[in-house]
One Martini backbone bead per residue (centre of mass of N, CA, C, O) as a GRO file, in nm:
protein
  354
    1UNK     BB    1  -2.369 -14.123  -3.756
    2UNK     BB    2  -2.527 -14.425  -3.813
    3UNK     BB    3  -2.627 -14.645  -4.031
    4UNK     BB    4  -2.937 -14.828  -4.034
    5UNK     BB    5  -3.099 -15.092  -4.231
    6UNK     BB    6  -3.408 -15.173  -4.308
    7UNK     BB    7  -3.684 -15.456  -4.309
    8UNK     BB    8  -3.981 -15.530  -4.312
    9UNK     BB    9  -4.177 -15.847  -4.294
   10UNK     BB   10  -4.361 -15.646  -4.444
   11UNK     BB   11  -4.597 -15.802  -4.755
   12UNK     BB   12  -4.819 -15.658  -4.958
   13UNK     BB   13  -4.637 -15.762  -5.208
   14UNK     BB   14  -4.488 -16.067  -5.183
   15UNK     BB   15  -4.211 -16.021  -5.096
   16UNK     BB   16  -3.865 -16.121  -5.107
   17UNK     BB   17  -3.668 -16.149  -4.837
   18UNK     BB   18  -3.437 -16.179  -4.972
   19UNK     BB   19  -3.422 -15.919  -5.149
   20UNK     BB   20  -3.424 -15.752  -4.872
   21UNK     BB   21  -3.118 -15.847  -4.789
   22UNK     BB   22  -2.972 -15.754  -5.032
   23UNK     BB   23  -3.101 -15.419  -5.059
   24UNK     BB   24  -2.947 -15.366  -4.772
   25UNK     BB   25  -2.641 -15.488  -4.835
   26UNK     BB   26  -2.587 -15.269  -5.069
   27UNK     BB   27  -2.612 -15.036  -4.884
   28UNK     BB   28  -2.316 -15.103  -4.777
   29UNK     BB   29  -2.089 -15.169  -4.991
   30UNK     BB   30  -1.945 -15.436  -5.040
   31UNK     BB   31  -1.721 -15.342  -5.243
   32UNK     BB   32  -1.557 -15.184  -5.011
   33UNK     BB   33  -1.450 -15.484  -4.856
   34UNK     BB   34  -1.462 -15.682  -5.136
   35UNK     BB   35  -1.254 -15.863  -5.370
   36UNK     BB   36  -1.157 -16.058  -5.572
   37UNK     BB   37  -0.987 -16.348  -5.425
   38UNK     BB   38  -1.128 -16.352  -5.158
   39UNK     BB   39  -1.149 -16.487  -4.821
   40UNK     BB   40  -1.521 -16.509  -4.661
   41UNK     BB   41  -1.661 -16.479  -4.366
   42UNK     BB   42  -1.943 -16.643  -4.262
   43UNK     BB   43  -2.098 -16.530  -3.982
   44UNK     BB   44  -2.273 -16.777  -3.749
   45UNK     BB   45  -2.538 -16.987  -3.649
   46UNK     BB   46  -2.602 -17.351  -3.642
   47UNK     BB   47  -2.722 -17.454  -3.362
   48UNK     BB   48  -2.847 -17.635  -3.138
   49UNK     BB   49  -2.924 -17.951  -3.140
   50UNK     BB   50  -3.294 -17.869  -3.123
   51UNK     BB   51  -3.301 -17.615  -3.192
   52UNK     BB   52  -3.500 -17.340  -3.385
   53UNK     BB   53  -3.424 -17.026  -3.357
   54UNK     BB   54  -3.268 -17.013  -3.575
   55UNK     BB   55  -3.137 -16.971  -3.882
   56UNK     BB   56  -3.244 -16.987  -4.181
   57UNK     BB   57  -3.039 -17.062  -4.455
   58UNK     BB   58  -3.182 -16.928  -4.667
   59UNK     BB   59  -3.110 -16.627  -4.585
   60UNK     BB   60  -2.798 -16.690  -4.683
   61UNK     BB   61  -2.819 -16.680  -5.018
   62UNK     BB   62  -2.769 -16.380  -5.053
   63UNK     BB   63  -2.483 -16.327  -4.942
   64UNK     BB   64  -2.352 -16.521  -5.102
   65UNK     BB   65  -2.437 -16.403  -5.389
   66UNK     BB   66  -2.268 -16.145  -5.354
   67UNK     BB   67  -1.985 -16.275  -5.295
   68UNK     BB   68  -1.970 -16.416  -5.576
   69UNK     BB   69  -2.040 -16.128  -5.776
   70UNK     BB   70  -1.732 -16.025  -5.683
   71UNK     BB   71  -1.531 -16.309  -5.652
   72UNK     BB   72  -1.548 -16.419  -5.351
   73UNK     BB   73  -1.452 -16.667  -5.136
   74UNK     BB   74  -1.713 -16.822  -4.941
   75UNK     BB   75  -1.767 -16.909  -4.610
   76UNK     BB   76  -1.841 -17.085  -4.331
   77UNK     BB   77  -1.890 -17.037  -3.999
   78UNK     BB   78  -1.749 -17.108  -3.654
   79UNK     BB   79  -1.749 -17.210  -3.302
   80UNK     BB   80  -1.649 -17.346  -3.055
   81UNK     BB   81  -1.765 -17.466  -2.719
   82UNK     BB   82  -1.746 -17.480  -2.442
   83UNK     BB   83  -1.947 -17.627  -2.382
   84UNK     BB   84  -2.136 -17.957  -2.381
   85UNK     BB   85  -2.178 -18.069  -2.695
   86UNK     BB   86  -2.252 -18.049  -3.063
   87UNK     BB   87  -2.033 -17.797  -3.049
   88UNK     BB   88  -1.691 -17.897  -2.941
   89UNK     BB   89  -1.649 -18.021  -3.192
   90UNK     BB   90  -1.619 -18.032  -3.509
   91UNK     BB   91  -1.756 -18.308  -3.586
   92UNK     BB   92  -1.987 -18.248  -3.424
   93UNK     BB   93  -2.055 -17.959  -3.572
   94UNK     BB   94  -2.076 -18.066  -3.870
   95UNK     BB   95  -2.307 -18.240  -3.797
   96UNK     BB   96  -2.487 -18.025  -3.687
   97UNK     BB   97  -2.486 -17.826  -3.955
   98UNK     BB   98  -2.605 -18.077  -4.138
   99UNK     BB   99  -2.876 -18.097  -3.993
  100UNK     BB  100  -2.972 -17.844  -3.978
  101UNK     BB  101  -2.858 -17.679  -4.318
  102UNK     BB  102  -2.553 -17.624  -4.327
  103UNK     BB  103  -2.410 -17.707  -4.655
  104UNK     BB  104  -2.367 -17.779  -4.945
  105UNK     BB  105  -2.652 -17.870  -5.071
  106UNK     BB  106  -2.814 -17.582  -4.970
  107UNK     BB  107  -2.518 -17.358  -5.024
  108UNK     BB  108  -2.244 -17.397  -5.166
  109UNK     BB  109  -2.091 -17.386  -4.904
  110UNK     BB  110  -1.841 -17.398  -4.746
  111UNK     BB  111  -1.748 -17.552  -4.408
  112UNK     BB  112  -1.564 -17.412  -4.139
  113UNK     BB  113  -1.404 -17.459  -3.825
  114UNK     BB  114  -1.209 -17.174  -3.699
  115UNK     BB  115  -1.073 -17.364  -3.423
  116UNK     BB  116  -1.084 -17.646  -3.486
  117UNK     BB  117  -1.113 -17.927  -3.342
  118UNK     BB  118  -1.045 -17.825  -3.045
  119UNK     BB  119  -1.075 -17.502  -3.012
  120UNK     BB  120  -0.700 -17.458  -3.009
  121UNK     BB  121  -0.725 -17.276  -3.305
  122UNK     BB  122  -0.515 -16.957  -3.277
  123UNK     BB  123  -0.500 -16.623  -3.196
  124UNK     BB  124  -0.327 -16.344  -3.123
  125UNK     BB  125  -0.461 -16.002  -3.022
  126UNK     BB  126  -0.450 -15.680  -3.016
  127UNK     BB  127  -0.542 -15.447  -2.706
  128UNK     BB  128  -0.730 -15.170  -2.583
  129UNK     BB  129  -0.790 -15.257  -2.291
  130UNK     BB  130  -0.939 -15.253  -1.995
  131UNK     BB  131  -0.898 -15.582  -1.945
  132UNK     BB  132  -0.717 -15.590  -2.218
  133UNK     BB  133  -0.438 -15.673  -2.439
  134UNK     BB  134  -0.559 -15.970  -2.552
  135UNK     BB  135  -0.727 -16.177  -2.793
  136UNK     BB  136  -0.870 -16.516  -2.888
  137UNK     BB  137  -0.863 -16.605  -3.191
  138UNK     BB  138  -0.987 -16.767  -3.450
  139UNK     BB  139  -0.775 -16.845  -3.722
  140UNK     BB  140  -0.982 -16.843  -3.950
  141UNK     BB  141  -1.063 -16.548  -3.894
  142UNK     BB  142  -0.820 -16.391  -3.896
  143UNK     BB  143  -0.714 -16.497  -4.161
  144UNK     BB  144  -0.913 -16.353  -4.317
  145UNK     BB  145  -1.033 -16.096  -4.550
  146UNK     BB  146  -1.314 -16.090  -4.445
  147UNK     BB  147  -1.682 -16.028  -4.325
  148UNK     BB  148  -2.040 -16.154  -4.286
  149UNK     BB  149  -2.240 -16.073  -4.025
  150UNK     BB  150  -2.480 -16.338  -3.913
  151UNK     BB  151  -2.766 -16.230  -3.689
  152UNK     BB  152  -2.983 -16.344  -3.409
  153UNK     BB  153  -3.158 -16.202  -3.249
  154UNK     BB  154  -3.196 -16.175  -2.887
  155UNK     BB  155  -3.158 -16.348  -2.615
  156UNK     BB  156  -2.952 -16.308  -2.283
  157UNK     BB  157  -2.818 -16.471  -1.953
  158UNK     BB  158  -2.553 -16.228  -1.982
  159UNK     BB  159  -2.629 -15.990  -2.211
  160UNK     BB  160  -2.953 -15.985  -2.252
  161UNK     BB  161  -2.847 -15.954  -2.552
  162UNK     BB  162  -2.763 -16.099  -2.915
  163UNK     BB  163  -2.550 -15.972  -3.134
  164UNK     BB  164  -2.293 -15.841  -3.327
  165UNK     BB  165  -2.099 -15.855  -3.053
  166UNK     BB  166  -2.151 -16.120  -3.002
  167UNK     BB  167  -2.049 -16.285  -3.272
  168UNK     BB  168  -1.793 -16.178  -3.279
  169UNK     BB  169  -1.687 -16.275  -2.983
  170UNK     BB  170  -1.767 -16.484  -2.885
  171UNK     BB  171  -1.808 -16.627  -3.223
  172UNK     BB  172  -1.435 -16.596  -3.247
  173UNK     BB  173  -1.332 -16.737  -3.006
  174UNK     BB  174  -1.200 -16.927  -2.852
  175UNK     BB  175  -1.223 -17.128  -2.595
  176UNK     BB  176  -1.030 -16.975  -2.404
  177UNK     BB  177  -1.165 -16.698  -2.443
  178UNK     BB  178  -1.440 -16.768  -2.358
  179UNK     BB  179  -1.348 -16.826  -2.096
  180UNK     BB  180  -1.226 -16.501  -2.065
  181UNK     BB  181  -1.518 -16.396  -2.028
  182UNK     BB  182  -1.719 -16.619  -1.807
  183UNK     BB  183  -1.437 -16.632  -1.644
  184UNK     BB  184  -1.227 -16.585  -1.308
  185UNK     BB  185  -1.178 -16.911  -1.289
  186UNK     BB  186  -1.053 -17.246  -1.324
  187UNK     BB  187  -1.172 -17.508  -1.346
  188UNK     BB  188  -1.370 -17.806  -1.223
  189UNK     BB  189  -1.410 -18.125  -1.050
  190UNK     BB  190  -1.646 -18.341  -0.986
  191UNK     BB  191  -1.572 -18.576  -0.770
  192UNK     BB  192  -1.850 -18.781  -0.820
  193UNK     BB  193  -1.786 -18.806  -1.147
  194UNK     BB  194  -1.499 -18.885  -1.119
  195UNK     BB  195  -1.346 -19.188  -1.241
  196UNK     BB  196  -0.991 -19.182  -1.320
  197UNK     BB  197  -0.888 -19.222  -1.646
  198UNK     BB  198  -0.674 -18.936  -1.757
  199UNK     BB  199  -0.755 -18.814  -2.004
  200UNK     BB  200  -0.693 -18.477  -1.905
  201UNK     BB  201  -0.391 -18.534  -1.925
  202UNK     BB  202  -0.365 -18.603  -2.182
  203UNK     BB  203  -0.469 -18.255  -2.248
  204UNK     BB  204  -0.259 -18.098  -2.063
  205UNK     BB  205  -0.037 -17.855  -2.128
  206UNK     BB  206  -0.011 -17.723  -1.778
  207UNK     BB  207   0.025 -17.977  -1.580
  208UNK     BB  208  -0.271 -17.936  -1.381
  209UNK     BB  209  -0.316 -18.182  -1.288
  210UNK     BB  210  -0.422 -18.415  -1.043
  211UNK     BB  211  -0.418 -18.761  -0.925
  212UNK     BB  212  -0.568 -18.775  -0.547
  213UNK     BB  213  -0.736 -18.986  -0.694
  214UNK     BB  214  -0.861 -18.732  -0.862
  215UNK     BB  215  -0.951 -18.479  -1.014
  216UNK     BB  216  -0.754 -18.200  -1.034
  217UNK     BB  217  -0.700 -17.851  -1.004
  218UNK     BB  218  -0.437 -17.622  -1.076
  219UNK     BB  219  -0.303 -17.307  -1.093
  220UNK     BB  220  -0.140 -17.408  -1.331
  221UNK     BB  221  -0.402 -17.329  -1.498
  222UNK     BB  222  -0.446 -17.143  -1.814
  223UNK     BB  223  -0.722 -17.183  -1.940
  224UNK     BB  224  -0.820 -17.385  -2.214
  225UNK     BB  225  -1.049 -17.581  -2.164
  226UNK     BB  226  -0.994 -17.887  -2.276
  227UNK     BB  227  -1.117 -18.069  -2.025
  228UNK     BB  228  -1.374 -18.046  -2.097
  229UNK     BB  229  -1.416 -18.137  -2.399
  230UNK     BB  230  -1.280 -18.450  -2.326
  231UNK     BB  231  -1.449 -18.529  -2.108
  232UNK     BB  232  -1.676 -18.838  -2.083
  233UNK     BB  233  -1.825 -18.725  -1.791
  234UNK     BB  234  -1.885 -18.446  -1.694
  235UNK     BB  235  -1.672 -18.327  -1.461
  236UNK     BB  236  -1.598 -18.062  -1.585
  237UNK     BB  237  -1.634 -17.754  -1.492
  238UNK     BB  238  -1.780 -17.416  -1.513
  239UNK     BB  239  -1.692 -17.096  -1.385
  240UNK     BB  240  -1.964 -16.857  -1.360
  241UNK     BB  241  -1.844 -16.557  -1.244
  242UNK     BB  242  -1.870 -16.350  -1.365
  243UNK     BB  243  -1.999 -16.081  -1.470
  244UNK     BB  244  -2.180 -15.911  -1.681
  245UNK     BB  245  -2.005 -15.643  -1.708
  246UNK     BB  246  -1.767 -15.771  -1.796
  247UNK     BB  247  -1.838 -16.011  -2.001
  248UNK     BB  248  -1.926 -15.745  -2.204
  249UNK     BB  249  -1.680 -15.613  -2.183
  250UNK     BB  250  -1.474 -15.819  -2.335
  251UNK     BB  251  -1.647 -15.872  -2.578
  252UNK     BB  252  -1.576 -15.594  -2.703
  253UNK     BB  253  -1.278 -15.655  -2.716
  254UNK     BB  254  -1.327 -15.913  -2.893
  255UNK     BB  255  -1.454 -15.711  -3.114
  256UNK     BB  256  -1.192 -15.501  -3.159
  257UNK     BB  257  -1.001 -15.743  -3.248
  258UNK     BB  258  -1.138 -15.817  -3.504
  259UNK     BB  259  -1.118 -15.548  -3.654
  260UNK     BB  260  -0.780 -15.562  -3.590
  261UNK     BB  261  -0.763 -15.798  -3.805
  262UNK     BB  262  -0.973 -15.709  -4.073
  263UNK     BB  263  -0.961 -15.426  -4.134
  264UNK     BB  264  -1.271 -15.353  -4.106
  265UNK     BB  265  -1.360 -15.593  -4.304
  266UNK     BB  266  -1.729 -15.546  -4.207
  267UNK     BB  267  -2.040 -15.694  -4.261
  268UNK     BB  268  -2.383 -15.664  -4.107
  269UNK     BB  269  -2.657 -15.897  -4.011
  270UNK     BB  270  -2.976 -15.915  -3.920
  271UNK     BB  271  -3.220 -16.126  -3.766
  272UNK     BB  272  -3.585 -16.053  -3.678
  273UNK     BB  273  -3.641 -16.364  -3.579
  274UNK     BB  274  -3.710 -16.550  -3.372
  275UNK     BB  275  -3.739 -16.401  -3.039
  276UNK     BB  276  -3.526 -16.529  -2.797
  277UNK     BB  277  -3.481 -16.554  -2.477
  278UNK     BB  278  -3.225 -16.721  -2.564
  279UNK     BB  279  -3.011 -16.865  -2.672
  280UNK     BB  280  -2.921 -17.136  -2.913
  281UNK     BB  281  -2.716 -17.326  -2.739
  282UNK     BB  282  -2.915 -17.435  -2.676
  283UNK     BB  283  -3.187 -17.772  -2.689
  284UNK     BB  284  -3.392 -17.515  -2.705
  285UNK     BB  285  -3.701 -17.333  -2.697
  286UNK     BB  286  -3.865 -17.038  -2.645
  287UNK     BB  287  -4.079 -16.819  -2.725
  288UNK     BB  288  -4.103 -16.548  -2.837
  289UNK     BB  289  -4.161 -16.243  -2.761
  290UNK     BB  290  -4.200 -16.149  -3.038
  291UNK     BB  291  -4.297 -16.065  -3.337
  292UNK     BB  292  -4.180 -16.053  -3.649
  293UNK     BB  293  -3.987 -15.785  -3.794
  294UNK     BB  294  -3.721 -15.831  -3.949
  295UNK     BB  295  -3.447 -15.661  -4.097
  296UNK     BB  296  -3.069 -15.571  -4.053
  297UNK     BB  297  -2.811 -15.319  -4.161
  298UNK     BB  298  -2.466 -15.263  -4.126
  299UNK     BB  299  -2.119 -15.132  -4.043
  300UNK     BB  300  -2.215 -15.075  -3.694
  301UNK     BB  301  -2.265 -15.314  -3.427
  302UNK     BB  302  -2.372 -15.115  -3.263
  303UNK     BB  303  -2.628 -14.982  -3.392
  304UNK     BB  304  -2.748 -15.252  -3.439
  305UNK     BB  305  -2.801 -15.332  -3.194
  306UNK     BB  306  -2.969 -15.077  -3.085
  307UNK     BB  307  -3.184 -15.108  -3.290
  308UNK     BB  308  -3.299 -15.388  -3.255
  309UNK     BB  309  -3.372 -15.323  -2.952
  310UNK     BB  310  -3.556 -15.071  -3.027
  311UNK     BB  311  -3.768 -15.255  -3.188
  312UNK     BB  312  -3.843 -15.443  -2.981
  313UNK     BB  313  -3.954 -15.265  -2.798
  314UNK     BB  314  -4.188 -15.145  -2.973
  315UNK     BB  315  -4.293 -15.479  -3.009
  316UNK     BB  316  -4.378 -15.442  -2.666
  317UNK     BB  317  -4.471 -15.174  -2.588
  318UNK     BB  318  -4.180 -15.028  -2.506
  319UNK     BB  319  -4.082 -15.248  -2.363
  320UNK     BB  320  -3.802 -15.470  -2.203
  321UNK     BB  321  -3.834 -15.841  -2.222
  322UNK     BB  322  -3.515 -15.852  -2.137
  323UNK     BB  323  -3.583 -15.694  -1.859
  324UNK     BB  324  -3.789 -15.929  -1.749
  325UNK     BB  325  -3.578 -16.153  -1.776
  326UNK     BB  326  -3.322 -15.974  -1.680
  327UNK     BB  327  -3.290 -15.767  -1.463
  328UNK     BB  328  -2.970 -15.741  -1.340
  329UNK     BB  329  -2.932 -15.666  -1.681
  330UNK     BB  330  -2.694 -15.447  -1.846
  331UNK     BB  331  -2.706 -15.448  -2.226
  332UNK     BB  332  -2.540 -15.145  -2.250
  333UNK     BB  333  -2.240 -15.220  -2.156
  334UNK     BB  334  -2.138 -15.324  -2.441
  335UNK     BB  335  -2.195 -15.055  -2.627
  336UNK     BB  336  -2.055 -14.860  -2.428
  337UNK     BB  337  -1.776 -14.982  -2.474
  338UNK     BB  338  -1.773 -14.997  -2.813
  339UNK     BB  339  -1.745 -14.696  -2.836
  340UNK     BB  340  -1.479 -14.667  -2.652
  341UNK     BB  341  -1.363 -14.861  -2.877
  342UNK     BB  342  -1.467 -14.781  -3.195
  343UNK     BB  343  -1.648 -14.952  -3.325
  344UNK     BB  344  -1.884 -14.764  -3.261
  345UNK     BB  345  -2.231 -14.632  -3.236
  346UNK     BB  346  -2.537 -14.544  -3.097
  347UNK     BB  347  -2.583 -14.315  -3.332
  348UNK     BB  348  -2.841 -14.326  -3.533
  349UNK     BB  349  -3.032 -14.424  -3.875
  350UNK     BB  350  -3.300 -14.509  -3.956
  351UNK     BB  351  -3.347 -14.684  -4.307
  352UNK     BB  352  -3.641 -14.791  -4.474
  353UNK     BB  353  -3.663 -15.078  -4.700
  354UNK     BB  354  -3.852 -15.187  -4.974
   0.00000   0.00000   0.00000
């Protein structure tokens, strides 16, 4: 059974949510994974620009000071997106990092985007999964000595909710893992919206476009799905047709892959307010499904992950608001694969920290 540190966003002595969030991470022993002189990713969502539902910077400032007392340096980070929009590539996601508010001038620490400047900038990580032997996973998340994964808890139209595996998995792996998650078959391209451009070919390492006369994808395409956010005119298009079953059993492995990169030192932090019933991803969002909860900590993302559902469950009088959002949608199936490739279990004991 796994510890999850809770603590409701209620206070009667109007205490202060960043000391909650202090002396969550602190019941998880910070001291046992990060040492002075690592170099410490602070795994986050910047927010896609004009979303306000993500998490807001001040959070992260708990987190940072425990990594500075211990004397690692710690850097924020996040991954380059497969869909085209304000973080498809490094300068426009640095951008877009720094009007929501994540920037050296309100957080004093560096801001890195750990896939490079086009997202494929990765490594191969070995892994025993269902469905996969290896995942790719962004360059310097892999490369750092351990991570901080601060995750905003919410719904998911991929696999019901979103939280601590979904952070590790989708929000760690370059593009082209992104697309191995996401689809079972390689990008094409919309021939009316193709101008002929050429760009494509020219970003393209497995020569796999022929323009006949427009832009055609074929079987050569290893996927690494460059063209996509190349492409000028938004004409190459990600064909979304994995099942949600599949792309949770995937998320599960691409979060097993981290762990065996960072040699399981990961301590992670969920945020359970303004709990939007989509990605973060959008740009825009729709009212929380339930009021504000608090925060929770734990070293074991399966379990936190089932506490925060079970949380917004019990703030919701009973009922799953995500499973009314997506019906056809079974969320348990990230947690039980991910418990299944030893990552963590489902099988918590929350302990409630005023």
């Amino acid at each position: 059974m796994s510890q999850v540190f809770f603590s409701s966003i209620d206070s009667k002595k109007h205490k202060s949510p960043l000391l909650k969030i202090s002396k969550l991470l602190n019941r998880c022993n910070p001291q046992d994974f990060f040492t002075k002189g690592d170099l410490i990713a602070v795994k986050t969502h910047f927010g896609e620009y004009g979303n306000t539902a993500f998490i807001r910077p001040v959070f992260l400032r708990p987190v940072l000071d425990i990594l500075n007392l211990l004397g690692a340096k710690p850097f924020l980070t996040d991954t380059n997106t497969l869909y085209v929009g304000m973080r498809t590539n490094s300068v426009d996601h640095l951008h877009n990092a720094t009007m929501n508010g994540f920037n050296y001038s309100t957080l004093q620490t560096p801001v890195i985007i750990a896939d490079g400047l086009r997202g494929d900038n990765s490594v191969d990580v070995p892994v025993q999964g269902e469905l996969l032997s290896k995942v790719m996973l962004a360059a310097e998340i892999a490369s750092s000595d351990g991570m901080m994964v601060v995750s905003h808890f919410k719904g998911h139209e991929v696999s019901g909710f979103g939280g601590a595996i979904k952070n590790i998995s989708m929000g760690c792996a370059c593009r082209k893992g992104k697309l191995d998650m996401h689809s079972d078959s390689h990008p094409s391209v919309v021939q009316e919206t193709c101008t002929a451009c050429g760009r494509c070919l020219t970003f393209c390492a497995s020569n796999a476009i022929d323009m006949n006369p427009k832009a055609f994808i074929t079987d050569r395409c290893t996927g690494c799905a460059m063209c996509i956010s190349v492409c000028p005119h938004s004409a190459i298009q990600i064909n979304w047709n994995a099942s949600s079953a599949t792309t949770q059993k995937k998320m599960a492995e691409y979060a097993a892959g981290v762990f065996n990169a960072l040699d399981r030192k990961l301590v992670f932090l969920s945020i359970i307010l303004s709990v939007s019933p989509a990605c973060d991803c959008y740009p825009g969002n729709d009212r929380p499904v339930v009021a504000d909860i608090g925060f929770a900590a734990s070293t074991d993302p399966v379990a936190l992950d089932k506490a925060c559902h079970d949380l917004v469950i019990k703030a919701y009088g009973g009922n799953d608001p995500f499973k009314e959002k997506y019906p056809n949608i079974d969320s348990a199936v990230q947690l039980a694969h991910a418990e299944k490739l030893g990552i963590g279990t489902a099988d918590y004991r929350l302990i409630e920290v005023d």
